[in-house]
C-alpha positions in Angstrom: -27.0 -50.2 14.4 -23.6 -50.9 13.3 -20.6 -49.3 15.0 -19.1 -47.5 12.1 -22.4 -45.8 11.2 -23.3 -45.1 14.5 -19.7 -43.0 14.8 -20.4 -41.2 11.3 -20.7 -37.5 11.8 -22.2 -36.8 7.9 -24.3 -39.1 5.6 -23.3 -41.8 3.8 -22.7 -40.2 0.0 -23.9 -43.6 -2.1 -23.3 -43.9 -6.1 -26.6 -45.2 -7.4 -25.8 -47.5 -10.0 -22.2 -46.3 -9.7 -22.3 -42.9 -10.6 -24.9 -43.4 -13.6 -25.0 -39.6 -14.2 -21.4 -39.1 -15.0 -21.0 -42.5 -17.1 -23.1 -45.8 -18.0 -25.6 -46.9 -15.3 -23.3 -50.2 -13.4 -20.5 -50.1 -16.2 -17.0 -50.2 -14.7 -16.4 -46.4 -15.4 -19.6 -45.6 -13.1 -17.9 -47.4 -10.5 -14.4 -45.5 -11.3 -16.2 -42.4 -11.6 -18.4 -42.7 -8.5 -15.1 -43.2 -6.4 -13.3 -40.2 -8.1 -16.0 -37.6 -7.1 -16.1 -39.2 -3.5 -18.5 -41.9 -2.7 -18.4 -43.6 0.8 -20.3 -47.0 -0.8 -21.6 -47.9 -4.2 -25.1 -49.7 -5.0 -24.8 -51.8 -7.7 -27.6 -53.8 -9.6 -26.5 -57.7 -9.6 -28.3 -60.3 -11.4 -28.0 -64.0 -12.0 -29.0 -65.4 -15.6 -30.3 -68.3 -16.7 -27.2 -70.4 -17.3 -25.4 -69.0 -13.9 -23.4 -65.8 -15.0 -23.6 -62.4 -12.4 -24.0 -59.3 -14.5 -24.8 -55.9 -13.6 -28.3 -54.3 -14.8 -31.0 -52.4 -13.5 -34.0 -54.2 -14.7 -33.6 -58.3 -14.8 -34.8 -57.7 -18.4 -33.6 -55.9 -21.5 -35.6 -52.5 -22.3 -36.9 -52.9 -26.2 -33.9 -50.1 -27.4 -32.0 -52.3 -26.1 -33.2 -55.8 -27.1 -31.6 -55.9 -30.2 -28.0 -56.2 -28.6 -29.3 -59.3 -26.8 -27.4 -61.4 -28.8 -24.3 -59.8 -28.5 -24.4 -59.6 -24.3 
């Protein structure tokens, strides 16, 4: 186990996705948000696409409300 975990005397608070309640699941203001309210770590979504970029998504693929925008991402 690692040394800093094994000394913590709470849980770890995680944002999932940032904090995708109080702002856009893995946007920058999840992140911003997740911090402000507390968060020891955030878990963030990371992908790779097809020509090499990293983004931030839950799903590797575009849900169909959401397909429409592909052209613009």
């Amino acid at each position: 186990m690692n040394a800093v975990l094994a000394r913590r005397t709470r849980p770890l608070r995680i944002g999932h996705m940032g904090a995708a309640g109080l702002a856009p699941a893995n946007s920058a203001a999840a992140i911003d948000a997740a911090l402000r309210v507390g968060v020891d770590l955030v878990e963030l979504d990371v992908w790779r696409t097809a020509d090499g970029h990293l983004v931030l998504a839950h799903f590797n693929w575009l849900p169909p409300e959401e397909a429409e925008l592909a052209g613009a991402l």
